[in-house]
Wavefront OBJ file of the C-alpha trace (Angstrom):
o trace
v -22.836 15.193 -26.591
v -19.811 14.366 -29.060
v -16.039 14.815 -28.758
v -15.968 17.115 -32.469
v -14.359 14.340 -34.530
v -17.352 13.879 -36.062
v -16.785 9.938 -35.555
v -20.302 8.293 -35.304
v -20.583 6.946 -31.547
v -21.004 3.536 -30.546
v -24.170 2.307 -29.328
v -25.112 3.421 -25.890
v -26.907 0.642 -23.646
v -29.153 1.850 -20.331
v -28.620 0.428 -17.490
v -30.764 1.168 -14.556
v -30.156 1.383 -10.801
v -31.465 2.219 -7.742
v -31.079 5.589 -8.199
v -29.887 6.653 -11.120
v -29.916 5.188 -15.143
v -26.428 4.700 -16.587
v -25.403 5.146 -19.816
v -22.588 3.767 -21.540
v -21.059 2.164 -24.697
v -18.162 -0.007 -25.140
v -15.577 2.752 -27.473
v -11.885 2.511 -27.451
v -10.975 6.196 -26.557
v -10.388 8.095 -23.397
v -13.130 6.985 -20.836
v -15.543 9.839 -19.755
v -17.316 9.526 -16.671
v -20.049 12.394 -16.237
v -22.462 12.703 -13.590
v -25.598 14.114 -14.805
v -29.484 15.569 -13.912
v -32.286 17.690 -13.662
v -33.637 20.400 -11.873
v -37.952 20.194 -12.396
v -39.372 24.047 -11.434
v -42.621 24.078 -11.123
v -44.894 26.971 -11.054
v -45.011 30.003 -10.136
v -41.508 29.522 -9.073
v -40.671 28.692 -12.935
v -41.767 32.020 -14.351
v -39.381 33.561 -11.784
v -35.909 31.751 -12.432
v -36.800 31.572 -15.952
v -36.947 35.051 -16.463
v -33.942 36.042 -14.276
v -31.370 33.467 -14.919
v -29.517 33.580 -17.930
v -30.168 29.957 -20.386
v -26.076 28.892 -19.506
v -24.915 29.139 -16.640
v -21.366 27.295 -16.135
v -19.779 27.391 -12.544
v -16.370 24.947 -11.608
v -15.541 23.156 -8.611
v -12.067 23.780 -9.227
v -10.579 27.090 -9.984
v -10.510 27.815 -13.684
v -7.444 29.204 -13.075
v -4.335 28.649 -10.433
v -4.279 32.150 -9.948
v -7.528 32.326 -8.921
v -8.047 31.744 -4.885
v -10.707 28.673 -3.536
v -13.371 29.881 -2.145
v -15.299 28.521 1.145
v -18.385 28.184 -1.920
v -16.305 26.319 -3.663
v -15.235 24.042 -1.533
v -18.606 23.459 -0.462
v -19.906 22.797 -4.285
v -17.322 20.174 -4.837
v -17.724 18.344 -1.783
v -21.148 18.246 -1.962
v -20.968 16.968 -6.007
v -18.419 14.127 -4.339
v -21.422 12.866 -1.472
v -23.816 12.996 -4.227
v -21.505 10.385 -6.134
v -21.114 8.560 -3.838
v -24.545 8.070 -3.021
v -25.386 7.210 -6.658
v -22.937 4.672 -6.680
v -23.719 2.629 -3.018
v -27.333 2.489 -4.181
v -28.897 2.351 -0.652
v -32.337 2.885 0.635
v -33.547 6.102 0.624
v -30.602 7.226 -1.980
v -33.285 8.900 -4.178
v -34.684 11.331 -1.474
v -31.125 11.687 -0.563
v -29.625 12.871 -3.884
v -33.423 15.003 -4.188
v -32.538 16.900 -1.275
v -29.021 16.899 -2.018
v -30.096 18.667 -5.068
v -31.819 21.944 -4.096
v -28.657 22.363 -2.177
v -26.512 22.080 -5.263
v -28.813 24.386 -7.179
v -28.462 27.040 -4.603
v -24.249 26.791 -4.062
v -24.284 26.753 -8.377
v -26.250 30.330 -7.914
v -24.140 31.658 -5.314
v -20.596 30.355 -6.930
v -22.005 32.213 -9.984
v -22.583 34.805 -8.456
v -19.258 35.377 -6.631
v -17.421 35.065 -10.294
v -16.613 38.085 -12.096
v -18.152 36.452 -15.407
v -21.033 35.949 -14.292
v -23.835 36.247 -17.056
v -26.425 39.048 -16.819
v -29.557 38.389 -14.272
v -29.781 36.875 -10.557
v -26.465 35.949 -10.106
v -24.496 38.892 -11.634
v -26.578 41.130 -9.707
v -26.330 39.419 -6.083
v -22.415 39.570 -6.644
v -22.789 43.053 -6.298
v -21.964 43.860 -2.628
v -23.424 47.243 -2.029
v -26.727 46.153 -4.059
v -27.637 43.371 -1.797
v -30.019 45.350 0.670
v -31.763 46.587 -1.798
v -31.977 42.913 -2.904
v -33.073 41.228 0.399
v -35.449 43.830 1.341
v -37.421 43.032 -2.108
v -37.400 38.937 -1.184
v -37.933 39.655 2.455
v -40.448 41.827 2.224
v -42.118 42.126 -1.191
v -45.231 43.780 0.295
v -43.411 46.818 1.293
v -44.283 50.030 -0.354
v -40.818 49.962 -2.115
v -39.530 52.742 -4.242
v -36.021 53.244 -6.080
v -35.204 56.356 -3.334
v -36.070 53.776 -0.545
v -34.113 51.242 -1.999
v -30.832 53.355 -3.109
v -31.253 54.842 0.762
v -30.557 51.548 1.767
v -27.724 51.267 -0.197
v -26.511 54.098 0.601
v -26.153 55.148 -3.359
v -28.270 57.517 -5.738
v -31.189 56.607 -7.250
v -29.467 57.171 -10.549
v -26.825 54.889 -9.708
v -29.058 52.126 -8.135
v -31.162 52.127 -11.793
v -27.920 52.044 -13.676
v -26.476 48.805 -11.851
v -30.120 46.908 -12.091
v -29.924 47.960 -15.889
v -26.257 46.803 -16.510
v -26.440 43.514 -14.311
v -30.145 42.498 -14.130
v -30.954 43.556 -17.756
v -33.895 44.973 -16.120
v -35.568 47.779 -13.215
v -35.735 47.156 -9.950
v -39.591 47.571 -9.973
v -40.139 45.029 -12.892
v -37.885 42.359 -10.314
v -40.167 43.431 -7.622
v -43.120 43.200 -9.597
v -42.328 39.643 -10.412
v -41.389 38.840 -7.067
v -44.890 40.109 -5.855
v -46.368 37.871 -8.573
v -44.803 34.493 -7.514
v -45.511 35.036 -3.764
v -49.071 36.266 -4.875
v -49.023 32.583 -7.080
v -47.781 30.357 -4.199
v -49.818 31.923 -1.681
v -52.992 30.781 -3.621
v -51.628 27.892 -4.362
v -50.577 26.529 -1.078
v -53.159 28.357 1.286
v -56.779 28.835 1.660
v -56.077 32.235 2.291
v -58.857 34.444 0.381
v -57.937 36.746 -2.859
v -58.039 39.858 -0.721
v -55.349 38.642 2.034
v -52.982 37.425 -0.555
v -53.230 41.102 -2.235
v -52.137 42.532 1.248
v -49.074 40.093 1.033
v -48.262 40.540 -2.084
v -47.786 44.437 -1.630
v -51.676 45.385 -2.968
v -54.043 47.626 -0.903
v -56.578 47.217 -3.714
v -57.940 43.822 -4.766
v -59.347 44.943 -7.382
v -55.537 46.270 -8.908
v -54.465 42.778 -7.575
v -56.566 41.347 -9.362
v -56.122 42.888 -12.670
v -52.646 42.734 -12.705
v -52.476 38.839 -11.656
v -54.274 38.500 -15.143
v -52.102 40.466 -16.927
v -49.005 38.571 -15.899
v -50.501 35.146 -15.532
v -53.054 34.724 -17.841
v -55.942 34.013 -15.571
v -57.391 34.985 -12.624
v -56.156 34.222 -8.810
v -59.229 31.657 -8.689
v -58.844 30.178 -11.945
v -54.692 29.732 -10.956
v -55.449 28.757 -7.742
v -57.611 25.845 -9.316
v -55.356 25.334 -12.158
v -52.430 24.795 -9.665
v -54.025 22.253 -7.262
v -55.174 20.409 -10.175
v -52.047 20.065 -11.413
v -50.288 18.912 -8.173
v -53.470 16.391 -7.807
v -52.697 14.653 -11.507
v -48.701 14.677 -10.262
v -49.546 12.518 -7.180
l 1 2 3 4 5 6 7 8 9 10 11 12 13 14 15 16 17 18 19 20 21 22 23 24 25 26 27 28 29 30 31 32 33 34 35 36 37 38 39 40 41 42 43 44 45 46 47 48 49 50 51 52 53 54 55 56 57 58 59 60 61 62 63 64 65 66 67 68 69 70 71 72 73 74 75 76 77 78 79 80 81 82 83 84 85 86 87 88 89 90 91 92 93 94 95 96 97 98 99 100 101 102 103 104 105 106 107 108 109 110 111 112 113 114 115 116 117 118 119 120 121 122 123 124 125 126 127 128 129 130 131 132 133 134 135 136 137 138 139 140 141 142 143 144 145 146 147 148 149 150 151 152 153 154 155 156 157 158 159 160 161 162 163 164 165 166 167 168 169 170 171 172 173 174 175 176 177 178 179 180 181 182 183 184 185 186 187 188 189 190 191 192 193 194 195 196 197 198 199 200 201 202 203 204 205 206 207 208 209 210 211 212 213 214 215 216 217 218 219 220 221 222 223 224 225 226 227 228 229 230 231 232 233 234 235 236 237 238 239 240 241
């Protein structure tokens, strides 16, 4: 970060807390005081987001504009950035699971303010602000294994086919079977990854009759095979703990 002067900054010491590290020097200029952090993805949810969220994503907790209504998602954004605050700054037990599950919340009221805002970038967001596109969008999360087709899914929202394709296009940047294809994949991913289940069940769920075509399309998009990701993954979540 820099202001544009093109000053040099003074020296930043780290100070650590509880909960959080804080950064700060000792400068003479307007004091900024940012609250800052991460959100960790981990797979196969990683491939998903990444793929369907555009790099920058900017969303306010105050109107950008006076002309421009609060919203009840907006309200709830900025409130919940002001408990998080606050619970960086008390430093009491448990603050770190606290602000962790405070977290996934403020990832998911970011998506949805993004979404509601007329600028919002192409992918996820952009799309789900499109009212009459949102069955067609819940039936894909809800129920990926469903033989879906683009007649099936413009009949639920009551457009043409044509038109459906045209908005997916235009908002997603891509079809509505490569987003269901992708959904399939993750759910496919975490099922092997968090059940027992065998290769042939998790085909069924994921929309596959054929294991066989499950299988040889998990390769193609993943890079290995469901028993080879399936001991990749718990490895991986073994060396994390």
């Amino acid at each position: 970060m820099h202001d544009g002067s093109g000053v040099q900054p003074s020296l930043a010491t780290q100070r650590v807390g509880l909960n959080l590290t804080i950064s700060e020097n000792a400068g003479s200029g307007e004091r900024l005081d940012m609250l800052c952090g991460r959100f960790i993805l981990t797979p196969p949810h990683d491939r998903l987001l990444g793929a369907y969220l555009s790099s920058r994503l900017i969303v306010r907790g105050m109107p950008p504009s006076p002309t421009l209504q609060k919203t009840a998602t907006r309200d709830q954004l900025t409130s919940l950035v002001a408990l998080m605050r606050m619970e960086t700054s008390i430093e009491g037990l448990g603050g770190h699971a606290m602000l962790n599950a405070l977290s996934a919340a403020l990832f998911t009221l970011a998506l949805r303010l993004a979404s509601e805002s007329d600028e919002a970038p192409p992918g996820l967001p952009a799309l789900a602000g499109h009212q009459r596109l949102a069955p067609a969008l819940t039936a894909m999360f809800l129920d990926p294994a469903h033989p879906w087709t683009l007649p099936k899914l413009a009949d639920l929202c009551h457009i043409s086919r044509a038109t459906l394709a045209r908005h997916f296009q235009r908002n997603l940047g891509r079809s509505a079977d490569a987003l269901l294809f992708n959904i399939r994949m993750s759910v496919a991913a975490n099922e092997l990854k968090e059940t027992t289940n065998s290769t042939a069940a998790i085909a069924e769920v994921a929309g596959y009759r054929s294991e066989a075509a499950f299988q040889r399309v998990f390769k193609q998009h993943l890079g290995m095979t469901p028993a080879q990701w399936r001991r990749a993954s718990r490895a991986s979540d073994h060396k994390r703990k």
